[in-house]
LUMFI-481080 format. One record per residue: residue in one letter; x, y, z of N, C-alpha, C in turn. Coordinates in steps of 0.001 Angstrom, whole numbers, plus 500000, padded with zeros to 6 digits. Atoms other than C-alpha are relative to their C-alpha. Layout:
% LUMFI-481080
AXYZXYZXYZ ...
% end
This chain:
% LUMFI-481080
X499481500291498657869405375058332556499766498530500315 X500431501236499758869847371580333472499425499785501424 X500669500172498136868153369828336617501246500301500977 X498782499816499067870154370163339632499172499052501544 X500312500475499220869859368063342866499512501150501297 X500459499362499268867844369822345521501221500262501061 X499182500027498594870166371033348928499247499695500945 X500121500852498207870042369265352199499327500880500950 X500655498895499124867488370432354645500941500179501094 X498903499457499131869747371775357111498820500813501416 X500531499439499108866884372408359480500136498761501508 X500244500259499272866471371180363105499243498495499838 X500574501309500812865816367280362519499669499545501742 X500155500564499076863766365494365357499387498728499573 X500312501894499951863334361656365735498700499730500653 X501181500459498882860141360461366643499623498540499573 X500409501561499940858562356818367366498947500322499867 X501767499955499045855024356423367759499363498607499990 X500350501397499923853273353574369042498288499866499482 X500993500060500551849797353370366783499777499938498871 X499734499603501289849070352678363267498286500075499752 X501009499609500670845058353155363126499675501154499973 X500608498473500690842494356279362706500962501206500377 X498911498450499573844960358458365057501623499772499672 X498127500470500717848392356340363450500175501080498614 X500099499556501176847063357805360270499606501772499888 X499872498613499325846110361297361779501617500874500081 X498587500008499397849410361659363297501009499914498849 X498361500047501550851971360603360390499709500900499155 X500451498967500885849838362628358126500365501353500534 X499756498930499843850590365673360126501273500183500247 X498463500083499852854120364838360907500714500358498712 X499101499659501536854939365035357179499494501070499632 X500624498843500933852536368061356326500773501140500826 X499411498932499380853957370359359012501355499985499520 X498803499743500339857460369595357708500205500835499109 X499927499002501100856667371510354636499452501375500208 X500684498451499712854084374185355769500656500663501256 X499643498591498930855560375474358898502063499285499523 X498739499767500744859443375922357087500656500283501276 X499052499286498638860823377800360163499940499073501172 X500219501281499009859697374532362351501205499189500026 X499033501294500191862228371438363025499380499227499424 X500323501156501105861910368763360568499913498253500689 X500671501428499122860333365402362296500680499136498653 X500042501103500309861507362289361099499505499204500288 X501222500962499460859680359687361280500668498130500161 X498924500950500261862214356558362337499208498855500281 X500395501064499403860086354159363940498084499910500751 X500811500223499378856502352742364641499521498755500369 X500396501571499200854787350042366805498492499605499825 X501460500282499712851754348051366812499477498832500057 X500517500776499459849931344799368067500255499132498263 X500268500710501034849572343344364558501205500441499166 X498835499644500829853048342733362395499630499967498485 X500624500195501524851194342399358857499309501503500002 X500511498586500217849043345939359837500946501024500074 X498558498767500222852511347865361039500972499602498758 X499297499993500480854202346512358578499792500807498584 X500428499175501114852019348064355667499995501458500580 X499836499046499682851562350903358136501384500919499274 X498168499348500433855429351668357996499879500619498247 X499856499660500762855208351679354594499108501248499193 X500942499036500710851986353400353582500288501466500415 X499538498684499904853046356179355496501644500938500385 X498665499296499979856447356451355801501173499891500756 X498765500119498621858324355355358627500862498709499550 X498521500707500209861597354121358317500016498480500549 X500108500863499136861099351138360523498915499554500650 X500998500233499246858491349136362468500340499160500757 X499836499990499479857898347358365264498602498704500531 X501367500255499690855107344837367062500455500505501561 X500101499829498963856676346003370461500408501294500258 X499928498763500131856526349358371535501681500078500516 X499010499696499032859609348742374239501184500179498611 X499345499811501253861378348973370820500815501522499856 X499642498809500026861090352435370606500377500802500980 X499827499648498935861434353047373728501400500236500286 X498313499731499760864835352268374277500996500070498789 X498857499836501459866541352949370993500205501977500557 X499529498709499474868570356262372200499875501225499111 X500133498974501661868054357896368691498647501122500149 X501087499390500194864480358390368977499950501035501382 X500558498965499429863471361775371006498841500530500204 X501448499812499978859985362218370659499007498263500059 X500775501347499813857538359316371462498574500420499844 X501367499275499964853882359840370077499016498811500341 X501009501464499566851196357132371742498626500776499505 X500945499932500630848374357010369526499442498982500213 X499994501315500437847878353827370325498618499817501199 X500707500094499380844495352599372148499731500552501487 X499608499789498848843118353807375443500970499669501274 X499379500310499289844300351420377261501237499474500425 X498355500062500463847712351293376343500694501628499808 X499696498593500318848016355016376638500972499653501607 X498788499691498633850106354792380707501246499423499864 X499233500978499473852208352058380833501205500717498380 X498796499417501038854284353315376965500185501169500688 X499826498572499603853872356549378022501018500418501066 X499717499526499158855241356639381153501707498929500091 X498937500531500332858006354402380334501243500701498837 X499175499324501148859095356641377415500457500901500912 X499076499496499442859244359273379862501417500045500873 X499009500544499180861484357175382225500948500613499106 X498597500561501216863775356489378785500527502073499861 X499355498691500154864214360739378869499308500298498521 X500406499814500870862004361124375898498377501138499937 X501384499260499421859267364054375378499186499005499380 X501299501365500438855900362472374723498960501010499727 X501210499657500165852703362765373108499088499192500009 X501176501053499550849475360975374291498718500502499626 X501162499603500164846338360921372586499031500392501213 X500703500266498830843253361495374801499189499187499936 X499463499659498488842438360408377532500884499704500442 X498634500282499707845439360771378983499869498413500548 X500070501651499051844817357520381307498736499846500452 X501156500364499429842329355649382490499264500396500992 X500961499383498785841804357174385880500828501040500102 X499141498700499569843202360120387148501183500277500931 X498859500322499058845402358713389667501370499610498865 X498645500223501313847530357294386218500890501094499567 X500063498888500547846842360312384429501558500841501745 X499604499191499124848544362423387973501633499373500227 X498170500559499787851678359644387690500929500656498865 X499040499528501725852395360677384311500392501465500315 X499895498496499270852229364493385522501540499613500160 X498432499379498954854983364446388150500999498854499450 X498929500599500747857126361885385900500357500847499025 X499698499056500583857129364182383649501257501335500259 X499126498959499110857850367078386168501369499711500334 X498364500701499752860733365270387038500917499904499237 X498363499962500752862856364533384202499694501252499270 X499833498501500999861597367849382406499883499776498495 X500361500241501519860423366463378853499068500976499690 X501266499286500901857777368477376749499117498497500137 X500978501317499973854577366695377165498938500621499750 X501271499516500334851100367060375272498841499374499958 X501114500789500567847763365734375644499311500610499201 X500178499097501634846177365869372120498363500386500186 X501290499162499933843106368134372731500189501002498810 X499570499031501347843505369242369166498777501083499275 X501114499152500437840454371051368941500620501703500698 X499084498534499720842688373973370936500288500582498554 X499614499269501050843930374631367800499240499942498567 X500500498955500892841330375583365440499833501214500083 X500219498838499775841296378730364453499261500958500581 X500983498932499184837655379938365495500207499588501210 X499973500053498708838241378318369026501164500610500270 X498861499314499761841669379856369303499735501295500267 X500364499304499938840128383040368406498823500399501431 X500392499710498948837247382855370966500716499732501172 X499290499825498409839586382055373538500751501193500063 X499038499042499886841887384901372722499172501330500252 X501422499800499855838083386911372452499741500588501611 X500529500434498221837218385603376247501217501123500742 X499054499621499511840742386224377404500301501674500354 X499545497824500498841391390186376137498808500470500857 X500930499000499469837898390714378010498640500676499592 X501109498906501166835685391590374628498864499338500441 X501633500746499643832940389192375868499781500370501620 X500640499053499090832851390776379171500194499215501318 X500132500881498988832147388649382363499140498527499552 X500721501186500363830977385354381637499055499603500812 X501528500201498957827446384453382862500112498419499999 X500006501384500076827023380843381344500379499653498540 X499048501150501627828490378015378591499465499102500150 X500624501246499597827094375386377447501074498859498509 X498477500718500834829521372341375461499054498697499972 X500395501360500318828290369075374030500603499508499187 X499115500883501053830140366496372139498753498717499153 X500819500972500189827650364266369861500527499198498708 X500302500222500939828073361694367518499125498541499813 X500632501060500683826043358590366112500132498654499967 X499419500897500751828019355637365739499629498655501000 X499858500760498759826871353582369070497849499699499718 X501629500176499686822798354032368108499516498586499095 X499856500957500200822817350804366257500338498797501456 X499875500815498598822210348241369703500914498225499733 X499734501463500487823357345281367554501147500255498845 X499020499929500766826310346659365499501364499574501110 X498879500360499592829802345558366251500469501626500656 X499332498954499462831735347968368816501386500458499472 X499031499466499821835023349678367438500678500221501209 X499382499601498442835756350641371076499260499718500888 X500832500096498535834362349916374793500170500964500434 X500142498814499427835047353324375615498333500888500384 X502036499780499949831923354857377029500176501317499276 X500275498790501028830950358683375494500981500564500894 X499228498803498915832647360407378607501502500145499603 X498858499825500239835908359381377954500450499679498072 X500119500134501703835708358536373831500054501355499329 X500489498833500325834357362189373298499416501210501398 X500586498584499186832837363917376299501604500736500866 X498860498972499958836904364988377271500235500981499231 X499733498745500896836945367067374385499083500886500426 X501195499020499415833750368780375670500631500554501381 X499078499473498453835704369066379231501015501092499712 X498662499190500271839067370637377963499157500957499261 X500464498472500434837057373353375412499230501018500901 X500710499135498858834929374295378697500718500952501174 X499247499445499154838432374653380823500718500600498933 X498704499246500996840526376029377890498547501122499588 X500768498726500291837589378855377188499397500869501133 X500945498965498659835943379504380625500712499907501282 X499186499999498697838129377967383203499153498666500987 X499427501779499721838765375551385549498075499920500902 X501818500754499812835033373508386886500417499947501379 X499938499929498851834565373890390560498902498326500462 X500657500953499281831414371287391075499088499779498722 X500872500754500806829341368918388640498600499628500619 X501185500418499737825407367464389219500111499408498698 X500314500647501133825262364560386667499464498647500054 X500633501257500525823711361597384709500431499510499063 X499375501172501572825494358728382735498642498908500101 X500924500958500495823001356678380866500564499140498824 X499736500448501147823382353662378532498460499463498885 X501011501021500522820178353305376986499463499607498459 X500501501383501322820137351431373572501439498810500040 X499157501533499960823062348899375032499339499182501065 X500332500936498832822458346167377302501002499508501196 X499326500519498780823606344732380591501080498840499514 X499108501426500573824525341240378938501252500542499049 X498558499578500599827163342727377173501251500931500929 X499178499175498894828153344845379865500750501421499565 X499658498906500610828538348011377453500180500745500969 X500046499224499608829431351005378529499558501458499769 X500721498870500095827887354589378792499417500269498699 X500458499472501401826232356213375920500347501741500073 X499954498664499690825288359558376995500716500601501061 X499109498986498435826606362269379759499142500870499891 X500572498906499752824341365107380842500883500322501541 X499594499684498770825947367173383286500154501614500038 X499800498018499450825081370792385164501425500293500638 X498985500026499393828173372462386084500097501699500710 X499899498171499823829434375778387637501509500031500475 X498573500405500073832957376700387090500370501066501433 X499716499748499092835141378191389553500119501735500275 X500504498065500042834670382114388364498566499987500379 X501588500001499575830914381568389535499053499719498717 X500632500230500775829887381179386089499203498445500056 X500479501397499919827385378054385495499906499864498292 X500193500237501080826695375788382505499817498786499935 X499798501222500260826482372192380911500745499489499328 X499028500684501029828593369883379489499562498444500015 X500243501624500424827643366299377569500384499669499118 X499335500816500846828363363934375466499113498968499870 X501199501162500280826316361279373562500353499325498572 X499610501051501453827289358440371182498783499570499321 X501066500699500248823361357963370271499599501003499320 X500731499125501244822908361018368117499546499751498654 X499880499812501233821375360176364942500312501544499633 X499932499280500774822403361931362089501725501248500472 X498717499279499428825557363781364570500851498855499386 X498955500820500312828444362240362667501397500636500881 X498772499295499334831178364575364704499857501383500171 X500665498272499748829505367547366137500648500272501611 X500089499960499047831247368744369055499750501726499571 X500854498663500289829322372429369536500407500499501386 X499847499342499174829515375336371847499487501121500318 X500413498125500465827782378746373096500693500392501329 X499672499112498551829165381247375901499476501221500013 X500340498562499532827710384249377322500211500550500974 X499479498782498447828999387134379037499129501447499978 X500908498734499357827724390237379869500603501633498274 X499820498678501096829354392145376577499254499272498660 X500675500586501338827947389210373788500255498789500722 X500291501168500283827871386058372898501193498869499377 X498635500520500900830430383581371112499360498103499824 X501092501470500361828538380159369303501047499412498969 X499585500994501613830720377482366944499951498588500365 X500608501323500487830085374106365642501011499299499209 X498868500884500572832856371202364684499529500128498736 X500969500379501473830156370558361740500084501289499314 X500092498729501256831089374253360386501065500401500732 X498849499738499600834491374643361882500774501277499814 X499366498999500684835578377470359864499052501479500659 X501027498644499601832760380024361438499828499725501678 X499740499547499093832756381867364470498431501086499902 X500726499025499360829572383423365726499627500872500825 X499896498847498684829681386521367215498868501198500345 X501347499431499984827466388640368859500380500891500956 X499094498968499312828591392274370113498824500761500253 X501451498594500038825302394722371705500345501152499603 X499538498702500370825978397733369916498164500760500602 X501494499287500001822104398864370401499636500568498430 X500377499334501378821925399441366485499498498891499270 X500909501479500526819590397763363912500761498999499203 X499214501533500921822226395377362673500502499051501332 X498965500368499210823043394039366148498863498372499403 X500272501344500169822742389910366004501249499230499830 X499075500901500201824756387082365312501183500121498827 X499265499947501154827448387656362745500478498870499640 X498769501436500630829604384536361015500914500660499699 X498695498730500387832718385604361057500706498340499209 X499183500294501031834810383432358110501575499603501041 X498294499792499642838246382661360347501178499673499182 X499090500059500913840016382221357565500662501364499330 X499687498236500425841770386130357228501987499566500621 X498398500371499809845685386322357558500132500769501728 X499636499370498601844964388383360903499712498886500867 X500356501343499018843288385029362626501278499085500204 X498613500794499526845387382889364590499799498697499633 X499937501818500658846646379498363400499765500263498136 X500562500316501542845911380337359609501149500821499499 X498644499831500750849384382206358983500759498834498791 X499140500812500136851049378969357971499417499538498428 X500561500748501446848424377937355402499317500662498543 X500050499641502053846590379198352032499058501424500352 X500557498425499973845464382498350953498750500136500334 X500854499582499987842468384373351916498695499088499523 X501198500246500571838968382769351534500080498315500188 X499685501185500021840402379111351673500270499139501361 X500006500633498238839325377499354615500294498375500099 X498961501667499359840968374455356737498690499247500802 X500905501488500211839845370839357452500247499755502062 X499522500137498085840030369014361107501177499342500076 X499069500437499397842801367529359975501454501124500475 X499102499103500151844895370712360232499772500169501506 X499813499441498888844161371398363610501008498623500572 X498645500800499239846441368104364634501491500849499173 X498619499905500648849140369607362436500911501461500536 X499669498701499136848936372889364216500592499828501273 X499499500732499360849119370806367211501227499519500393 X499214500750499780851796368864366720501229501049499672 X499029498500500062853780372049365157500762500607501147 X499367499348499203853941373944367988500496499382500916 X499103500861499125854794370782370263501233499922499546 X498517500203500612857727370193367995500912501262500303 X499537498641500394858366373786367775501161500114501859 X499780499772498816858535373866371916500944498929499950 X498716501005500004860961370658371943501163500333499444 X499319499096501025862946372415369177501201501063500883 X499515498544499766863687375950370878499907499602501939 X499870499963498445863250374909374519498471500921500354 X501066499209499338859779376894374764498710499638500662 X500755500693499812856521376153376349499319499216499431 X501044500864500714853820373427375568498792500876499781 X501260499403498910850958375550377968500168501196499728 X501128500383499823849069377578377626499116499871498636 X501053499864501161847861377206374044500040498616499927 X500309501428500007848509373449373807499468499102501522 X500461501067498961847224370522376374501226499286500515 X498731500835499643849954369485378345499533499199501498 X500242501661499143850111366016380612499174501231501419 X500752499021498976848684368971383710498399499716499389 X501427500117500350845389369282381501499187498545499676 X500748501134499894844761365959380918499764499237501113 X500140500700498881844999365350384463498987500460500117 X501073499328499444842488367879385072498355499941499341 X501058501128500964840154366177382159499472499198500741 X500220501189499381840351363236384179499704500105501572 X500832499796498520839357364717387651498763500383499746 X500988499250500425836446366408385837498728498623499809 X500817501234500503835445363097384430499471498723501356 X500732500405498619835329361141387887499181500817500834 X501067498946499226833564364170389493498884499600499146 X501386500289500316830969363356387120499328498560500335 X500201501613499850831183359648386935499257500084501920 X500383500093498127830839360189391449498530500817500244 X501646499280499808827616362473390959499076498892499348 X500760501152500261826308359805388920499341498744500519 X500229500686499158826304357424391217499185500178501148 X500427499571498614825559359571394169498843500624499934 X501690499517500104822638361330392633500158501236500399 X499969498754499189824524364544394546501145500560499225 X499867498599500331826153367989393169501414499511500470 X498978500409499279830019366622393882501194500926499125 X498767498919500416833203368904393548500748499322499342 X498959500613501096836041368388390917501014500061501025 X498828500282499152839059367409392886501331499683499402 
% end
């Protein structure tokens, strides 16, 4: 049999830009091309165009990963009528102003987190949104691992019972060095302690009132760093209480964001640093009751259809690809973003969570999320 030229994908082709080519440029493209193959029944992303501050780094970008075109100005992609999807990967503080301009241009969007700087941004992007009716996601891609998927679906059905208390911390390392060069001025709250926010409202529900403490202590004034840590008591708006922090001064935490909840039927405990396990804990009153590890890697767990057989467990970069899947998927077919993905709504509500703390901090007093 001789070779033969493959046939034409004939699937659902969507255009996307994105304005970022570092750690989340390289995140991002990587999952743009892996979902094209593993989820088959998906629309097929193209990848026409990306932007970025430096024309020597996008220009290898483009190539190393694939995009048709580059760019040093985002407004590029913006108004080229082709592109349909707009993904801003691109630094915090360059996350409103593309963003909310793409939506103008009639384009859905995707915005790393934090959505925006304050919450008043974050709340423009919202009802711009609302308005022209795009698909819109903030990337809280930890939604879609499997064991957190599972304990939310867990929580949800009722099997854990009434929820008493949760407790959520985000830690990693990379800031305890007082005299190393900064990657980012982001403080912990918004760098990492949003991901601790969104797994607390995407598992237990929405935060009624904070009592907290931002500390920076191994930076200095003369530099004018910002935060390190976050400690903060909370109690959500089902009456349940709990904590949620965040701390860039963990030795030895290279990317631990962790979690426990308890309700009144068990327990439910997992750990970024072991991603793949789900600890569960059901009172039967018999001598095996305790903590189990449950493996979420089984073809009945959610999110692990798409990928490899039995026993063969997934990385963190799969949870952006899951991510970005079902955003595409919803742009695709016309279906929702919400409620399994983070859409521009939740990152508003990130970002009220995060000044409620930031305002107890200051005030020294117990202040409501607004």
């Amino acid at each position: 049999m001789t070779l033969r030229p493959a046939p034409d994908d004939d699937r659902t082709a969507l255009r996307v830009g994105m304005l970022g080519y570092g750690f989340m440029g390289t995140t991002h493209s990587n999952a743009l091309k892996t979902l094209s193959y593993m989820f088959p029944d998906g629309p097929r992303p193209e990848l026409r165009a990306i932007a970025g501050r430096s024309e020597e780094a996008v220009r290898r970008a483009a190539t190393r990963f694939g995009w048709e075109q580059y760019t040093t100005d985002w407004r590029d992609i913006v108004n080229d009528p082709e592109i349909e999807v707009f993904d801003n990967v691109g630094p915090d503080a360059a996350h409103f102003e593309p963003t909310l301009a793409a939506i103008e241009a009639g384009k859905h969007v995707v915005c790393e987190k934090p959505l925006a700087v304050t919450a008043a941004e974050a709340a423009r992007l919202v009802s711009a949104a609302e308005q022209t009716g795009v698909k819109n996601l903030t990337c809280f891609n930890y939604r879609f691992v499997p064991a957190v998927r599972l304990a939310h679906d867990i929580i949800a059905n009722g099997d854990l019972g009434e929820i008493y208390s949760a407790s959520f911390r985000y830690a990693q390392e990379w800031r305890t060095d007082p005299h190393a060069e900064l990657p980012t001025w982001t403080g912990a709250l918004s760098v990492i302690g949003c991901h601790a926010v969104d797994q607390a409202r995407y598992l237990v529900g929405e935060l009624a009132s904070v009592s907290a403490i931002l500390s920076n202590p191994v930076t200095s004034a003369e530099r004018a760093e910002p935060i390190d840590t976050v400690a903060s008591v909370v109690q959500f708006a089902s009456g349940a209480t709990g904590d949620i922090g965040a701390s860039l001064i963990a030795p030895g935490r290279r990317n631990r964001l962790g979690w426990e909840i308890n309700g009144s039927k068990g327990s439910l405990v997992w750990d970024l640093e072991n991603l793949n396990v789900l600890k569960a804990f059901t009172r039967t009153g018999g001598p095996l009751d305790g903590f189990a590890d449950v493996i979420v890697n089984e073809a009945q767990h959610p999110l692990v259809g798409a990928w490899w057989p039995s026993g063969h467990v997934l990385g963190w970069e799969h949870s952006h690809v899951n991510m970005l899947a079902h955003f595409l998927a919803a742009v695709a077919d016309g279906g929702e973003v919400g409620p399994e993905a983070a859409t521009f709504a939740d990152g508003l509500a990130a970002a009220q969570v995060a000044e409620a703390i930031t305002r107890s901090s200051e005030t020294g007093e117990r202040t409501a999320v607004q």
